[in-house]
C-alpha positions, -999 to +999 in steps of 0.1 A: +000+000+000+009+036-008+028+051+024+024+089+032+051+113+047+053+149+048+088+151+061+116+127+066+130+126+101+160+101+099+177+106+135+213+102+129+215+113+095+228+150+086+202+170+064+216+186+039+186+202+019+153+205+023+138+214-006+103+220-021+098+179-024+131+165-013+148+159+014+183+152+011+205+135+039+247+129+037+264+094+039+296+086+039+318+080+007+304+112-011+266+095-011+231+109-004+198+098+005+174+114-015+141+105-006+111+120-023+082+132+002+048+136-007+046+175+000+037+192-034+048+227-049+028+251-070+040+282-084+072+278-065+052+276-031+050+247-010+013+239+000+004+225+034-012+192+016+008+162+010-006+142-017-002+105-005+021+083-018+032+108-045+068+105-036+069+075-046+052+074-077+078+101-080+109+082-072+095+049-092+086+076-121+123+086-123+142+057-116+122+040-146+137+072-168+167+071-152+172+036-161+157+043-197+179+068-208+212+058-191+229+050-224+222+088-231+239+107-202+253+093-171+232+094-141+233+099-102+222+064-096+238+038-074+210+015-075+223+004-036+198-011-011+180+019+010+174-003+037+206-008+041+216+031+047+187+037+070+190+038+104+187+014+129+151+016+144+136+035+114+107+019+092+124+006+060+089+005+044+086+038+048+109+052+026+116+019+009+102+032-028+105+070-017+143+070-016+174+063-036+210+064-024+230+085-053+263+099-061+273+132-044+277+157-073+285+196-079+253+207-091+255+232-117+238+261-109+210+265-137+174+247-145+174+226-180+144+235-196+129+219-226+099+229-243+081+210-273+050+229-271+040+267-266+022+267-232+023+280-199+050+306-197+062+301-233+032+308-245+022+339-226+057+354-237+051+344-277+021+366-272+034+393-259+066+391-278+065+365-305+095+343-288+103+328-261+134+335-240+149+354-267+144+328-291+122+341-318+094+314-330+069+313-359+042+341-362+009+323-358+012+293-338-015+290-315-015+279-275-003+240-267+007+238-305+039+217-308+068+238-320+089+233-350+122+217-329+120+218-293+140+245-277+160+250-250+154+278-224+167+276-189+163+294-157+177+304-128+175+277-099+159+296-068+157+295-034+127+277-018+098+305-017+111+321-046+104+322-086+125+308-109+137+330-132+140+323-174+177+334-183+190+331-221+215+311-234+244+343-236+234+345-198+234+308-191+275+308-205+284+338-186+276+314-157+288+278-165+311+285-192+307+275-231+320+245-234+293+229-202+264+253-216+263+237-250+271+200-230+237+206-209+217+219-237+227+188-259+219+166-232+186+180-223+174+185-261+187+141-266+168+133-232+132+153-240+135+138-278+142+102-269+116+104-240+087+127-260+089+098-283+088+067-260+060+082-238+038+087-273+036+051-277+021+053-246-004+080-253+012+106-231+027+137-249+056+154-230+049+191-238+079+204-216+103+193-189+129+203-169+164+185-159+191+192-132+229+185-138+257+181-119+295+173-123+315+144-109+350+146-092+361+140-131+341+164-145+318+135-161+283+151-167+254+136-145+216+138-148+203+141-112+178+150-085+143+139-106+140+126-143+107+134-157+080+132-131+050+150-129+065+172-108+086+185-135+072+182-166+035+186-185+022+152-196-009+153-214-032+129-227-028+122-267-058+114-273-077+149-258-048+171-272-062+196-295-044+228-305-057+262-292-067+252-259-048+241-226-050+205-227-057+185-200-029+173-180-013+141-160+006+157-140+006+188-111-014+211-139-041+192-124-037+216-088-030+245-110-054+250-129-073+247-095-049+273-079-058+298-104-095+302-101-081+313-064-076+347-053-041+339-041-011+360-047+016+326-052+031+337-022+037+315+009+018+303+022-001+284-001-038+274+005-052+244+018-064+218-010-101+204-013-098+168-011-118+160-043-083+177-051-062+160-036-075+126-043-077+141-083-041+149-082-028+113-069-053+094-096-034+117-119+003+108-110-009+070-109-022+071-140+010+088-152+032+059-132+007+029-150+012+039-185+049+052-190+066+021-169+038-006-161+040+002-125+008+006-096+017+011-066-014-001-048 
């Protein structure tokens, strides 16, 4: 059955991060223990709700991608026992399928976003500007229509509570350098294209995503931290997609769309969640979970 946990407590262990969904503890031999909890973030915000058992639909949604695409790009992976990191006293079931034990990487300090379609921010920047990010795009494409090549527009990584920030590429190299810039957007653009296509088969299109990277000891490029998961991507349904309107969605659009009939400013903190919502949102991730890798978690 579906465990549920808000916040991992993991006496013993030194936090290192607690972020908007994980929480990341040290081990020795340059290691971490991710584990995915089941609070959810809007709009940068996290809201009081967990959804249960999202983290690990989250974890099982990533490791399946991780796996998948590990002949692309090297990953953070160690694919060791959790149980056997844990410790003593705590409940292994718990975090058994929330949590994986990974490599302890220098994170590079930008978001790795790809787009495929013109929605959500894209698309309320083509209209006011006709591109996106600085990268000028076709007159006359309409919302959630898929663009001619996906394109890749990263961000600013920010602090929990704040907004992420869309920076160009000029701006992405005066931070990382050329030579890793054009490495991560490479990367990111083989990852969406191999996975956009695989998930198809499966009658889920991947309109947009975003990756994190990080560097080894060696300097070895790494995928890490979550590999699309509803949490950082738009998955819609093929077979309701239909150009000029927002489709409907698989993922945490579902609590968005929600979100915004609110008069809320997407400022912490975040409002409370209906359950009809809640209980919407994790039918939506388990659906997502089911058709991409075969998986229930029931």
């Amino acid at each position: 059955m579906p465990t549920t946990l808000h916040t991992a407590d993991l006496p013993g262990l030194t936090l290192l991060h607690r972020g908007k969904v994980r929480d990341v503890f040290e081990l020795p031999g340059k290691r971490l223990l991710m584990v995915a909890t089941d609070r959810l973030s809007a709009f940068d915000v996290v809201l009081p709700d967990p959804i249960p058992g999202k983290g690990e639909m989250l974890c099982q949604i990533s490791n399946f991608w991780f796996d998948k695409t590990a002949h692309l790009v090297p990953n953070h992976l160690t694919h060791e026992d959790v149980a056997g990191v844990l410790p003593p006293g705590t409940d292994a079931s718990l975090y058994a399928r929330r949590s994986v034990v990974t490599k302890r990487l220098r994170p590079v300090p930008v978001e790795a976003i790809v787009r495929g379609y013109l929605i959500g921010s894209g698309w309320k920047d083509y209209q006011r500007t006709g591109a996106v990010c600085e990268i000028r795009l076709p007159t006359g494409l309409r919302q959630a229509e898929q663009l001619p090549q996906p394109i890749f527009t990263p961000s600013s990584k920010a602090a929990v509570g704040e907004h992420d920030e869309n920076i160009s590429f000029d701006t992405m190299v005066a931070k990382v350098g050329a030579e890793l810039a054009e490495q991560i957007r490479a990367a990111t653009l083989q990852i969406y294209q191999f996975a956009a296509a695989y998930a198809l088969e499966r009658g889920i299109i991947i309109a947009d995503t975003k990756l994190e990277f990080g560097l080894d000891d060696n300097g070895v490029l790494h995928v890490m931290d979550e590999l699309l998961t509803p949490d950082s991507s738009r998955f819609w349904p093929a077979d309701q997609y239909q150009v000029g309107n927002s489709p409907p969605s698989y993922d945490k659009q579902f609590v968005r769309d929600y979100l915004e009939t609110l008069d809320w400013g997407k400022t912490a903190p975040g409002p409370r969640l209906p359950a009809q919502v809640i209980e919407g949102t994790r039918a939506k991730y388990a659906e997502a979970l089911e058709r991409l890798a075969d998986l229930r978690l029931d």
